[in-house]
Structure formats: C-alpha cells, structure tokens
C-alpha positions, 0 to 999 in steps of 0.5 A: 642063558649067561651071556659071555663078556667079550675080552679085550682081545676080543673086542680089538679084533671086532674093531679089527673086522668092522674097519676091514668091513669098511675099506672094502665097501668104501675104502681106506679114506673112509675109516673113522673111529666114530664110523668103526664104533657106530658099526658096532654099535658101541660108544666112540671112547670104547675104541680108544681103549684099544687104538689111539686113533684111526690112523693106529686103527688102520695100521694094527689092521695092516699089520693083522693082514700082513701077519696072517699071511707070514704065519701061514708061509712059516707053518707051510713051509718044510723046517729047511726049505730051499729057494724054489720052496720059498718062491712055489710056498710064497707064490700059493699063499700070495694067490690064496691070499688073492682070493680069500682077502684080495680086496682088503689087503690091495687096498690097504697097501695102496693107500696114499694117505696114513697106510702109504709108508707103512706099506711101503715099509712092508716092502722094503722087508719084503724085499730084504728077505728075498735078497737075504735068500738069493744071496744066501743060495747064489752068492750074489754080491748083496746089491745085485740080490737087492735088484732082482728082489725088488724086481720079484717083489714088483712083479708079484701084481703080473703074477696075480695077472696071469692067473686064469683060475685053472692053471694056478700050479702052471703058473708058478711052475713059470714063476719059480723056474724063470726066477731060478734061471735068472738067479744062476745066469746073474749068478754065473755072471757076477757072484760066486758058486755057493753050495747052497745053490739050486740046481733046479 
C-alpha cells in the first residue's frame, strides 16, 4: 500500500496536537521544541519549518484553540442574531468548550510565562465585542458597556461553576436574563432607548 506524504499543513497541525498533548499532561512550561519533536519522533529542525520557536509554537496553539470556538459560534449563531442569542450561543459553546478542551484551553490562558499577554489580549477582544453588543442593543454610553463587559467576561469561570452536569439550559437561562435585567436597568439609568434594544 503507497504511503501518503503528510502536507505542511498537516505536519503544523501534528505539531499542534503533540504541544496540546503536553500541556495537559504537564503543563505550559513544559513545551519545548526538542520535546514536541522527540513526541513525534521526528528530528527538532522539522519544527522550525513551521515555528519559530517555542513560545510561536504555543501561540499558534493558542490562537488554534481560540479560532475553533469563534467559528463554531459563527456557524451556530442565526445570520442576525439579537443579544440574548449571543449570550445562550456563546454560553453552550463556552460549556461545550469546557467539556471537550476544557483543560487545554484553562491552561493556556492561565499561563504566567509566554502565553500570559496573548491571553490577555484575547480578553480585552473579548471584552470589546461584548461592549460593541450592548452598546449596539441598550445605547449604553461606550464606557459603562465597556464595565459590564468586563464584568460578563469575568464572571464566564462562575458560570462554569454552577454547572452540575444536569441543569446546563437552567443555568444560562439564568445567566441571559440576569445579564438582559442588568443591561436595561443600566440602560434606564444612564443611556439611551435604542430600537435595537431587547425586550426580553
């Protein structure tokens, strides 16, 4: 039987897994070119084919991790989706995302060390499009929507927290009317009625 040659692409996204591979069994720390390679069983100079090094290694991992979850919310959101389907959409993919690459993805945004401003890039973005969506649906003035994002993005870990493995729909049923309760009192109280607005 003829033996297929891998792409580069290919090869990118075994480098990819094995440096996964390793920072659930050991951590961020831990990942090394030489130890990625050695994994594979392949020489160290085949990584830097792909990667500069390890610290590009492990953001190109990052932003793999970080990609799969954005695409699947675009492909499971409707094409207009109102406020509360972002917050239920973004809330069943960050539960999935929990269960599926909950350890990989916890430890790479927690990392101290290479990953530590990449991650927190990552949720400043975060915290802009939540702002750009409240401001967008209860003409908040942009700094008060910039406060209860950061607010929703932080308190993403409680919501991982109240799961008990059978009540996930109660749970975000929670989350979305407690975040839309909030937006309109914030809303009543400092912005604008715009009719984009939820009425929920």
């Amino acid at each position: 039987m003829k033996q297929t040659r891998m792409t580069g692409s290919e090869r990118k996204a075994r480098f990819l897994d094995a440096a996964a591979e390793m920072v659930i069994d050991q951590g961020v720390f831990a990942v090394t070119m030489e130890g990625v390679a050695q994994k594979l069983g392949v020489a160290k100079s085949l990584g830097y084919r792909y990667f500069t090094g390890r610290d590009d290694l492990l953001a190109a991992l990052y932003d793999r991790e970080n990609q799969i979850y954005v695409d699947r919310l675009e492909d499971e959101l409707p094409s207009d989706p109102s406020f509360d389907d972002w917050i239920r959409g973004a809330c069943k993919l960050w539960f999935r995302r929990a269960d599926e690459r909950g350890e990989l993805f916890t430890r790479l945004i927690s990392d101290n060390g290479p990953l530590a401003a990449r991650a927190k890039a990552g949720q400043r973005a975060n915290v802009k499009g939540w702002a750009d969506g409240i401001q967008k649906a209860y003409g908040l003035p942009r700094r008060r929507a910039e406060h209860f994002a950061w607010f929703l993005v932080a308190g993403a870990a409680g919501a991982l927290a109240a799961r008990n493995g059978e009540d996930d729909e109660a749970v975000i049923d929670t989350i979305a009317i407690g975040m839309q309760a909030a937006a309109k009192a914030l809303r009543s109280e400092y912005g604008e009625p715009k009719s984009g607005a939820q009425s929920a």
